[in-house]
N, C-alpha and C positions, 0 to 999 in steps of 0.2 A: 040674347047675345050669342051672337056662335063662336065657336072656337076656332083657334088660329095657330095654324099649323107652320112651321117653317119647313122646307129642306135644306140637306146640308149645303153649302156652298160647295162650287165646282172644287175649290182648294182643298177641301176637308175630302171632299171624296177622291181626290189622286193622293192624298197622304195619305188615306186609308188601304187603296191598291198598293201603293209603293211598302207599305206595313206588308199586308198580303203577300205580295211578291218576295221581298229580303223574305221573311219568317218559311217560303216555300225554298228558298236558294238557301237557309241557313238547313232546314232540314234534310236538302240533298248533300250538302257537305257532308253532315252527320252522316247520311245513311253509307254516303263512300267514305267515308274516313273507316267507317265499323266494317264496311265488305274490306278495305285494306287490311285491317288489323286483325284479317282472318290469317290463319298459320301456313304458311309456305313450307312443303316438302321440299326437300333438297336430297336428293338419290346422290351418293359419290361414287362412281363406279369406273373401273380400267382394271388391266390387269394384274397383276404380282405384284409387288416394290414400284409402282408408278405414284407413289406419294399421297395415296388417299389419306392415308389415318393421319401423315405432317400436316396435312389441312386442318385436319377435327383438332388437333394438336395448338397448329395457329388459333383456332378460333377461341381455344379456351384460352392464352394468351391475351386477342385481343379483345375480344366482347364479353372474356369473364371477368375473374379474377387473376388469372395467370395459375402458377404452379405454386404453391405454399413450400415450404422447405420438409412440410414433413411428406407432401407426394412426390415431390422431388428424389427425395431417401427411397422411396418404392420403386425406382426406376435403377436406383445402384447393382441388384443381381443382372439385373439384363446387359447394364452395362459391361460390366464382367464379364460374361458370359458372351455379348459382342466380340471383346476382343479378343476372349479364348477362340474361339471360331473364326475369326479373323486371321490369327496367326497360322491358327489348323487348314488354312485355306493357302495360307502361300506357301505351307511346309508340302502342301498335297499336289500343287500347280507347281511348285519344282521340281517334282518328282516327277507327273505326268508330263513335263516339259523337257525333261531328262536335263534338267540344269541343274549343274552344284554350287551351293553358295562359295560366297571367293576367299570364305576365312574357315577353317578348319573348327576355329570355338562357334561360328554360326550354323555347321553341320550337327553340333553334338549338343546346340541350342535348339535345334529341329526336332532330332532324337526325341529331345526330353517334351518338349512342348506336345508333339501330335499322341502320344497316348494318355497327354494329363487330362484328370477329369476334376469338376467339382464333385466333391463326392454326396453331399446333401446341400440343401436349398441354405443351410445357415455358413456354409462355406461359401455361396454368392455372395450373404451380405459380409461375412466378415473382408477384414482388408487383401489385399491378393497376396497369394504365395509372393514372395524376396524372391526365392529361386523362378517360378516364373514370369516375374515380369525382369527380371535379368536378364531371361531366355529371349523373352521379347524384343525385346530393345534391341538387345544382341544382333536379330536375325531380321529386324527392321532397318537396322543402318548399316546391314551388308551391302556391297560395292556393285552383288549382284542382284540386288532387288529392282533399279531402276528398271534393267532392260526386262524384268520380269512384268513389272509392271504395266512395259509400253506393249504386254503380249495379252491385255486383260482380254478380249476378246475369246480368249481361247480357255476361260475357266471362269470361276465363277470369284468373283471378291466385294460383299458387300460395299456401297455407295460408301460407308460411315467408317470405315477401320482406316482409313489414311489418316483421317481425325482423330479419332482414338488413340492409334499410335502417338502422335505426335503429342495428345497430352496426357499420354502414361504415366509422367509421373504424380501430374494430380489425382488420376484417379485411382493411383495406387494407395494412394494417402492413406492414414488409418482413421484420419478424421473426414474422408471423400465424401462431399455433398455436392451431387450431381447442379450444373449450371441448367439454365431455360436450354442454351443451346445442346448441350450435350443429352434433353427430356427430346428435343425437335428431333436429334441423330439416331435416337435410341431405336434398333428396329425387333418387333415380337411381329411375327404373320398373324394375322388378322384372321379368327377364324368364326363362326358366324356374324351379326349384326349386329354395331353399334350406334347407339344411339345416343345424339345427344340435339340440347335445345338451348337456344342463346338468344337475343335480340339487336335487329339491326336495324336504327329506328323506332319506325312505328311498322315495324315487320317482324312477326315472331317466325323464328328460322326452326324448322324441325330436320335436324338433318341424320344422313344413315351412311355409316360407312362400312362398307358389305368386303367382307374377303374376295380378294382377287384371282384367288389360282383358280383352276378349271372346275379341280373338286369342289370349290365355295359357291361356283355360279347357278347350282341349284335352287341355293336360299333366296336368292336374290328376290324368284317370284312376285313373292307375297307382298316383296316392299312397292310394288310398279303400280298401285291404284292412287289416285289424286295425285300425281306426285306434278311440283307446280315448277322444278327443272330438275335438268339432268347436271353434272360437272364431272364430264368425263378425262379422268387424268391418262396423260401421254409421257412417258419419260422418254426425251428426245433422245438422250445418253443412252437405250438400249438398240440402238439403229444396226448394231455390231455384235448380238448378244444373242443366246440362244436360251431357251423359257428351261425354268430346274426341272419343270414334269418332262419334258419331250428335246432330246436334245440336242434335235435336226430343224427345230422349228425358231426361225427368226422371230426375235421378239415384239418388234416393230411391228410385222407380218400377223404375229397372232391380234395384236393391240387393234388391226385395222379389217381384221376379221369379225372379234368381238364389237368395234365402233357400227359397222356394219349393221349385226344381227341389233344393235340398239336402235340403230338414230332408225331403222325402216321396220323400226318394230308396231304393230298396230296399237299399243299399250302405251305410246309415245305422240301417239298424233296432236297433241295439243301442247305438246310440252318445247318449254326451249332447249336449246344443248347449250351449255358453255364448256367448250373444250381450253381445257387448259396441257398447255403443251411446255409440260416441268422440266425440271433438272438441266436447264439454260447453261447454266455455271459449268459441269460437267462436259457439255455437250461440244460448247466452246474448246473447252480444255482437249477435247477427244478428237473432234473434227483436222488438223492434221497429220496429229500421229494414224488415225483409221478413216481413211476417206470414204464417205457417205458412196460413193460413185463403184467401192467396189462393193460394196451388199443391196446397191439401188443402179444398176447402170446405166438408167435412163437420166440419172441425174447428170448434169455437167457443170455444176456453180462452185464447186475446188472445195476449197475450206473455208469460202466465206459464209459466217453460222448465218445472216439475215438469209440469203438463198436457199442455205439448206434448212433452215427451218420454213421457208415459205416453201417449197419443197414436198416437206412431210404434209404440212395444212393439205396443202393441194390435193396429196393423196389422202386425204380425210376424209374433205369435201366431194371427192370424185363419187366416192359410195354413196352420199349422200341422195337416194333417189325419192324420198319421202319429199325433197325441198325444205325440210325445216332449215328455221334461222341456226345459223351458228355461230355462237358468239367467241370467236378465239382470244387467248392470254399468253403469253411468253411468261412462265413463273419459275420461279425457284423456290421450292416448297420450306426450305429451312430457315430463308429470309424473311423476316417479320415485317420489314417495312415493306419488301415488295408484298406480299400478301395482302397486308391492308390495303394501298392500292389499289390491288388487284380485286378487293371485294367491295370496294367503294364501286369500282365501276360495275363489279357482280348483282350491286344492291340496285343499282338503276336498271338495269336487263330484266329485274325479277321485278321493282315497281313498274315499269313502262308494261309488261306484261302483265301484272295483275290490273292498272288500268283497262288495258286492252278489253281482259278477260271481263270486267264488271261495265263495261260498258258505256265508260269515261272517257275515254280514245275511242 
């Protein structure tokens, strides 16, 4: 008797290819989902008070936890400490201005303010001097501050003390527990690298935010290997401003020197830029009282901000001789909602490129 063989029928043999094929496409998923959910570098780099660390700031906001009430409290010396410097900043620009406040009690409110000090770190956190936040107030709602104000260009007055002043009396409080907002305004100079790591998606973000002044740009280095983009901040609002180290040198000017020696750095050839072109808010605010056209003369779009920000882009992109992409943002770095937006569409720039990079696209 001999034996009797069958084969399989033609059906059984394409349901066994079509098995084959899914279990081949389920394992290239796999293998791209796992090259995705490799960790993305994110370098934050510009220069001085251009709003890198509001970002790191934002992110813990958005993609952490937020601020707890007891890191919150860790932020009350600085805040203090803001506005003592804040005040000491308009006592000093009226004087270099040769203008006298228009109340005689705001002269001898100046007096007292520019030689006070904190005299130890527990005088930050405790509640602030009665006598000088009197002084303050005082020499904040003098009649002569406006026009001092509309002469910012010509001195130096942190972004955050209009704010401050105006809610002096909360934070003179004796029970003052700093708000999100006033953790986003609080400014400390950034002085080596900070790092922090969050998740956006199925994207782990390792991001760094490296002191901006001239002296901090040497650290910077070590962080440029792997790095999977750049988010070079621009504060539009210093178009009119001259850098604290050097104080001939246009700030804008330095911002587009430093963009420069990045986006055509050899260290960068694979990387994307997303330039974010911050402090919108301001900028708007500023552009008629100081027209973009007398520190840019080539400009001629007035005071309308979309011009004179497309404008500055413009001059960005000019340096731009590497060709990389650049992916621009109009932000306001202390705005939560605009941020997140803003990194909603940051988080498709960095997927579409890590597809690129594994081979997917």
């Amino acid at each position: 008797m001999g034996s009797c063989m069958s084969s399989p029928s033609p059906e059984a043999s394409a349901a066994a290819r079509g098995e084959k094929a899914s279990a081949a496409i389920d394992r290239q998923i796999e293998d791209d989902a796992r090259r995705l959910k490799k960790e993305c570098k994110i370098l934050l780099l510009g220069s001085g008070e251009s709003g890198k660390t509001t970002i790191v700031k934002q992110m813990k906001i958005i993609h952490q936890s937020g601020y707890s009430e007891e890191e919150r409290l860790m932020f009350r010396p600085t805040i203090h400490k803001n506005v003592l410097d804040g005040a000491k900043a308009l006592c000093e620009a009226l004087a270099k201005l040769s203008m006298a406040p228009a109340e005689e009690e705001s002269a001898l409110a100046a007096d007292r303010i520019l030689p006070y000090m904190f005299q130890t770190e527990t005088a930050l956190t405790a509640p602030m001097d009665p006598q000088l936040v009197a002084d303050i107030k005082q020499l904040w709602h003098d009649a002569k501050i406006p026009e001092l104000l509309a002469r910012q260009n010509e001195y130096y007055l942190m972004d955050s003390a209009p704010y401050f002043f105006e809610e002096l009396d909360r934070i003179a409080d004796v029970n003052y527990i700093p708000s999100e907002m006033d953790v986003l305004r609080a400014r400390t100079k950034t002085t080596g690298i900070y790092e922090t790591r969050f998740s956006m998606g199925n994207l782990s973000i390792h991001m760094f935010d490296v002191g901006g002044q001239r002296s901090e740009r040497k650290k910077w280095i070590h962080c440029f290997e792997a790095v999977t983009s750049i988010i070079f901040c621009v504060a539009l609002s210093e178009y009119d401003q001259v850098l604290l180290e050097e104080s001939n040198q246009n700030r804008m000017t330095e911002s587009l020197v430093l963009f420069d020696s990045v986006i055509n750095s050899r260290w960068f050839v694979r990387t994307s830029i997303i330039l974010f072109l911050n402090k919108i808010d301001i900028f708007k605010a500023k552009l008629p009282k100081s027209p973009l056209g007398d520190f840019f003369p080539d400009y001629q779009g007035g005071s309308d901000a979309n011009k004179a920000a497309k404008y500055i882009l413009y001059r960005f992109t000019q340096v731009n001789r590497a060709k990389l992409n650049i992916y621009p943002h109009l932000t306001q770095a202390t705005d939560t909602s605009n941020i997140r937006l803003v990194f909603a569409a940051v988080k498709e720039t960095i997927l579409q490129n890590a597809l690129k990079d594994s081979g997917i696209l």
